[in-house]
C-alpha positions in Angstrom: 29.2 -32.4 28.1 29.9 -33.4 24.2 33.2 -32.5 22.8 32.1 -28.8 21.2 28.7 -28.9 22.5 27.7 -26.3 25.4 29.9 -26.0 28.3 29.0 -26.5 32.2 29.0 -22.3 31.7 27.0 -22.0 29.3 24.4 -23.8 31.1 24.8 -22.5 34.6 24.5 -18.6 32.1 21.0 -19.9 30.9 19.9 -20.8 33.8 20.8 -17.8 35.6 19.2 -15.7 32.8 16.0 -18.2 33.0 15.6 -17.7 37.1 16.3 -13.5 37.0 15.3 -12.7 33.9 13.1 -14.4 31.3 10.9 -16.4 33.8 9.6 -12.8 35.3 9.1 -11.4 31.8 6.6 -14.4 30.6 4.6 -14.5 34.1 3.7 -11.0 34.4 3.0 -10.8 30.7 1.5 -14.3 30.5 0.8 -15.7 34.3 2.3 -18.5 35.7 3.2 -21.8 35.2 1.9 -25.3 36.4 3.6 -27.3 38.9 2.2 -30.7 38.3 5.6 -32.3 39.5 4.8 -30.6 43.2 8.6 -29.4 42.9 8.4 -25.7 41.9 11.1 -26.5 39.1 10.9 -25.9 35.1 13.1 -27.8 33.8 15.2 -27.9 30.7 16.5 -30.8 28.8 19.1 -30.1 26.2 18.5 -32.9 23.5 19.9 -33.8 20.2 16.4 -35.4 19.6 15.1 -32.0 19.2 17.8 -31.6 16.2 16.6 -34.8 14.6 13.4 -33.1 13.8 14.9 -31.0 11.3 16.9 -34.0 8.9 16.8 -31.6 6.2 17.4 -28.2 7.7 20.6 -27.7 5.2 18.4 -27.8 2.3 15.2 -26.6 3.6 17.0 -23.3 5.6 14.4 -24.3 8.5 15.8 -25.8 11.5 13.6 -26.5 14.5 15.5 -25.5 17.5 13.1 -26.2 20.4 9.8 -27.9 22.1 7.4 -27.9 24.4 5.1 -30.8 24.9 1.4 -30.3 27.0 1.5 -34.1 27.3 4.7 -34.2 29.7 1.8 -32.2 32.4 -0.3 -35.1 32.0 0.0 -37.4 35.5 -1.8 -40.6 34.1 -0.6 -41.0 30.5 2.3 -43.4 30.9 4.4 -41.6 28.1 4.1 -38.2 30.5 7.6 -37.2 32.1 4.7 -35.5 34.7 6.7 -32.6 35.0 7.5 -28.8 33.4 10.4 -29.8 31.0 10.8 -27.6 27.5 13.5 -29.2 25.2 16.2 -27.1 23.2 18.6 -28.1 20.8 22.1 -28.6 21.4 25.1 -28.0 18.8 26.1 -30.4 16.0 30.1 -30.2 15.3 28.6 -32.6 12.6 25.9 -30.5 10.9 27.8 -27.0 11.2 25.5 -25.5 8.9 22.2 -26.1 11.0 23.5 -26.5 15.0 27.1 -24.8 14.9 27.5 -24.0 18.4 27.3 -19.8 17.9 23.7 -20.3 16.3 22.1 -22.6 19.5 23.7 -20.0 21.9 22.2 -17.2 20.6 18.8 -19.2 20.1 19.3 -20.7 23.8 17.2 -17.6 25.1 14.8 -16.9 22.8 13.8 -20.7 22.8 12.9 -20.3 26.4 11.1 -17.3 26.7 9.0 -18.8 23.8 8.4 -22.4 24.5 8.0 -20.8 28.4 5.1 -19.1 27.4 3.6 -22.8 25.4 3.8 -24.3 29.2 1.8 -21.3 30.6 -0.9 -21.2 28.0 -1.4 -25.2 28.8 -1.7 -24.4 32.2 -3.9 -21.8 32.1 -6.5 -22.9 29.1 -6.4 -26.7 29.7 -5.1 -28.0 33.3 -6.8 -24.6 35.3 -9.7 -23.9 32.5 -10.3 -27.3 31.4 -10.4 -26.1 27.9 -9.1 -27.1 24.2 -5.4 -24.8 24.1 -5.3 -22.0 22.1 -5.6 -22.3 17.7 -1.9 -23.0 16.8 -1.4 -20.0 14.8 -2.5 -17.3 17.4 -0.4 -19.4 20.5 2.7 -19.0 18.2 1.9 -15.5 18.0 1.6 -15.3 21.8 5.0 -17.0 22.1 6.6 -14.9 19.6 5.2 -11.4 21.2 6.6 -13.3 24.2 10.6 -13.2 22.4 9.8 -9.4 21.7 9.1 -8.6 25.4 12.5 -10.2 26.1 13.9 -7.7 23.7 13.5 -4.7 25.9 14.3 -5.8 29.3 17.0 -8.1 29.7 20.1 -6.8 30.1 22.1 -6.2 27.3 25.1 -7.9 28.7 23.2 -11.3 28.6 22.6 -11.0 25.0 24.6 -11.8 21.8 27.3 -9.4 21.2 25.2 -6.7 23.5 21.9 -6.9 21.1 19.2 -8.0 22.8 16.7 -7.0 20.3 18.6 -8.4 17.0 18.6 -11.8 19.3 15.2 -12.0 20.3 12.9 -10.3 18.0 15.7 -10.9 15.0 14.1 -14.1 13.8 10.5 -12.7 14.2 11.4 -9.9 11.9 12.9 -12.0 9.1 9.9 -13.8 9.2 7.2 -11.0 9.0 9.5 -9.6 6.0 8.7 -13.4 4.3 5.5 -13.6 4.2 4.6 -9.8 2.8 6.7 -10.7 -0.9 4.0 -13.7 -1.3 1.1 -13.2 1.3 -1.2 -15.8 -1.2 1.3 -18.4 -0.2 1.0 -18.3 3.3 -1.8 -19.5 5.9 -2.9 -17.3 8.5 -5.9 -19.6 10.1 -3.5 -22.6 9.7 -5.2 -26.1 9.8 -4.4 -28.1 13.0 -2.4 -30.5 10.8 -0.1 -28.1 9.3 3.9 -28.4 10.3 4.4 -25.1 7.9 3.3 -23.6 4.1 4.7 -23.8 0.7 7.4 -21.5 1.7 8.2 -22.9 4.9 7.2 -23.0 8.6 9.0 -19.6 9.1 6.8 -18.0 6.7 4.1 -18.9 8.4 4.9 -17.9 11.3 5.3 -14.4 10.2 1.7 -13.9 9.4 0.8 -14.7 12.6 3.7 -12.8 14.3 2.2 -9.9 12.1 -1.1 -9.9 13.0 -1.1 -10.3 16.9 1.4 -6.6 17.3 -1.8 -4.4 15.4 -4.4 -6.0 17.4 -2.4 -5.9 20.6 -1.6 -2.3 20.1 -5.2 -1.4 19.4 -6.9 -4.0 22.2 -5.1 -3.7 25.1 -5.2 -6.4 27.7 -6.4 -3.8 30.3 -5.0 -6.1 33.7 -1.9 -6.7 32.1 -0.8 -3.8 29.9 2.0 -5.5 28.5 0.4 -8.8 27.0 -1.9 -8.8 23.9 -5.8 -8.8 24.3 -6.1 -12.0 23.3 -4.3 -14.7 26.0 -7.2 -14.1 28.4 -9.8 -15.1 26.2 -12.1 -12.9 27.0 -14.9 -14.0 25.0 -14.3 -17.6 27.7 -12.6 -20.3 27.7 -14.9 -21.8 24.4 -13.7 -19.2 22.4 -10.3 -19.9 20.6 -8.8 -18.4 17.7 -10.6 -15.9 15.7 -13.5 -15.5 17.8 -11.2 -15.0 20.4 -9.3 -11.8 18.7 -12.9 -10.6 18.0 -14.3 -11.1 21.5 -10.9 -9.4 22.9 -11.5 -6.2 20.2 -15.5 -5.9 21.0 -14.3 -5.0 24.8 -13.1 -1.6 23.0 -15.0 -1.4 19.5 -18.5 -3.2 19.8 -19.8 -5.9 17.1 -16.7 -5.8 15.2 -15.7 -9.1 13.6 -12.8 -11.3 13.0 -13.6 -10.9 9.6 -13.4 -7.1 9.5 -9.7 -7.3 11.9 -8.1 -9.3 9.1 -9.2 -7.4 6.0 -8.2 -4.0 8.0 -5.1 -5.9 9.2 -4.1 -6.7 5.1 -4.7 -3.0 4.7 -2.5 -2.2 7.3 0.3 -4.5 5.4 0.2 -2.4 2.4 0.0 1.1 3.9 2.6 0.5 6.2 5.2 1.2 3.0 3.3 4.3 1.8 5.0 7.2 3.1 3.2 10.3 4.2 -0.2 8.5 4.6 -2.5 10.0 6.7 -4.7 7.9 8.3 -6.8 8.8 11.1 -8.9 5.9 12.4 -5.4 4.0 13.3 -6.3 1.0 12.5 -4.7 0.8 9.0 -0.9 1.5 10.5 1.5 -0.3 13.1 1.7 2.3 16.0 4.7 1.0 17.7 6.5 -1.0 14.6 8.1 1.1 11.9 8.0 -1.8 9.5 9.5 -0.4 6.5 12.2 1.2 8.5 13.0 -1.5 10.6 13.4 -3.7 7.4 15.4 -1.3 6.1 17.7 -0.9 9.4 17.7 -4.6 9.4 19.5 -5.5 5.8 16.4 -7.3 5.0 15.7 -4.9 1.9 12.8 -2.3 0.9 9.1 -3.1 2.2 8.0 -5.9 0.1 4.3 -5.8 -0.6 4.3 -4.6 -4.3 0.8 -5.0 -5.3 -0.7 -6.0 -9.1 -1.5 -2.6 -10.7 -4.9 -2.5 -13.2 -6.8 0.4 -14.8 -10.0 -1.7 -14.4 -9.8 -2.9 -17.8 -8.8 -6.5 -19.0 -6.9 -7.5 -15.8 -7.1 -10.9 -14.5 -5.2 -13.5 -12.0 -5.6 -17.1 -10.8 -4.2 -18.7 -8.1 -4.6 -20.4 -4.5 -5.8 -18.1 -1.2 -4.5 -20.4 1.9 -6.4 -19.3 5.3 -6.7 -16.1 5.9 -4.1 -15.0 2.8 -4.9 -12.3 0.5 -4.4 -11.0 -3.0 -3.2 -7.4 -3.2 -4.6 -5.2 -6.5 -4.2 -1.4 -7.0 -6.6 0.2 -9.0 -5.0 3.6 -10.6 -7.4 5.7 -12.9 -7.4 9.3 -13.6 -10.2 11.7 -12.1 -13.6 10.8 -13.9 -12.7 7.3 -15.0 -15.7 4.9 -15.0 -16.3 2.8 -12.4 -14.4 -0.2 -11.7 -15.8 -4.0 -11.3 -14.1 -6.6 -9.7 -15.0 -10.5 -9.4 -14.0 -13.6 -7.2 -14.5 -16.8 -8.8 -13.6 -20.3 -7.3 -12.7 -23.5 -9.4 -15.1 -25.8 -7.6 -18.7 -25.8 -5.6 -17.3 -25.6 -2.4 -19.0 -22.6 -0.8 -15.8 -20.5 0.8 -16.4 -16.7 2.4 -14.1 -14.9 0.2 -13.9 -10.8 1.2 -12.5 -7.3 -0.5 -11.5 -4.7 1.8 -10.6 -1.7 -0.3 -8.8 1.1 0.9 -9.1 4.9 -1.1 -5.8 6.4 -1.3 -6.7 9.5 -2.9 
């Protein structure tokens, strides 16, 4: 081992927690694994190459701390390793600030329950379905529902200083508070090209860790309780993304869209912060998150999402709406007010499917 880097223990601690722990939490929720190597071994390579992806992780505040790669399942390609291998980064006594060794050890478990759950949707969508995997944005989303199951039931002697869920689902909540302060800036329906937003990859993947807990919640996977609706794709294996999400709600609510879970879900982001809202369809509410309070709890701050207020007259705003982002407006007016108007207007001829979902508070 490196001078500073992780010690024979700290491996032979990972691995113990992999084999009892973690590896039982992503099959049940997720189902299991290939074994293209014929071995029945996952293995994990600890690799400052996976630290080189991030050169600029000191200025940027985004550090890439692990990998999984469908390719190494692939038998023929000569570049394969032909075998279940995720990567993790190791420490870096020279880049303290990015890869101290405190920071990879409590990442060391969350990285595997997450990239573990990458390896399974492979298996399962191309090597057993023969399919295209899952749209990027909605398999991180899987992956990082995967870090919040490992929340709950590992012990919390296995986890930094006793916290299990500050460890795993710690970095998912910093992220969903990102993306709430400037939800214009951030793609939901990512392009398959995109390495992370304006704001950063961690941004992005807040919106999608957002939307998958609402739609798990009100979809649930009914032969695996735990998992959201969405990893069997239910709609078959053509279906990815979107239509996948709207194939897994029709199972429960008939004919509704994609389009309709998203503008609901955006709803859902600003109601969440309004105290003492009744709302009785549940679909405009987290049921099992208490964002605002768990924001609070956290240290991250209030509920961001402070929408543009208008009486309806002489109110305008111009900007960029990434996939799937959305511009928040409050209309206040006192009882009898005239009607209110508003307008979409793009800046060039391409035709785009632009949507207002309005919600009546009073």
């Amino acid at each position: 081992m490196p001078a500073n880097g992780y010690s024979a223990s700290d491996v032979q601690a990972l691995g113990t927690l992999l084999d009892h722990q973690l590896y039982p939490i992503d099959t049940t929720a997720f189902g299991r694994e290939s074994d293209v190597g014929a071995n029945g071994v996952v293995a994990v390579l600890l690799t400052d190459r996976i630290n080189a992806l991030s050169p600029n992780c000191a200025q940027t505040g985004q550090v890439i701390v692990g990998y999984f790669f469908g390719l190494d399942l692939d038998l023929v390609d000569p570049n394969s390793n032909k075998g279940e291998v995720f990567y993790p980064a190791v420490p870096d006594p020279a880049h303290p600030v990015c890869f101290s060794k405190s920071f990879m050890l409590s990442q060391l478990a969350p990285v595997a329950i997450h990239e573990f759950q990458h390896m399974i949707s492979f298996n399962r969508d191309v090597l057993l379905g023969g399919a295209a995997q899952e749209d990027g944005w909605l398999n991180e989303g899987l992956s990082h529902f995967a870090e919040e199951l490992g929340a709950r039931p590992v012990s919390a002697g296995s986890c930094t200083g006793g916290n299990c869920l500050s460890q795993f689902a710690g970095g998912d909540l910093q992220n969903a508070f990102e993306y709430p302060q400037a939800p214009t800036l951030h793609l939901l329906v990512e392009p398959g090209t995109s390495g992370g937003d304006a704001c950063g990859a961690g941004s992005e993947l807040g919106v999608g860790a957002l939307l998958r807990r609402p739609v798990a919640e009100r979809f649930p996977a009914r032969d695996r309780p735990h998992a959201p609706p969405a990893w069997r794709r239910p709609g078959g294996l053509a279906l990815t993304g979107g239509a996948n999400v709207a194939a897994a709600a029709q199972t429960v609510q008939p004919g509704v869209t994609f389009e309709t879970l998203l503008g609901e879900w955006h709803l859902a982001n600003y109601a969440e912060a309004l105290s003492g809202f009744p709302e009785p369809s549940g679909r405009l509410r987290y049921r099992s998150w208490n964002l605002a309070g768990a924001f609070a709890q956290s240290g991250l701050g209030p509920f961001p999402r402070v929408p543009d207020s208008t009486g309806g007259a002489s109110y305008r705003t111009a900007g960029t709406l990434r996939g799937g982002s959305g511009k928040y407006v409050g209309v206040v007016q006192l009882a009898g007010a005239p009607e209110v108007a508003l307008g979409l207007q793009t800046s060039t001829t391409t035709q785009w499917m632009l949507r207002i979902a309005v919600l009546r508070l009073r």
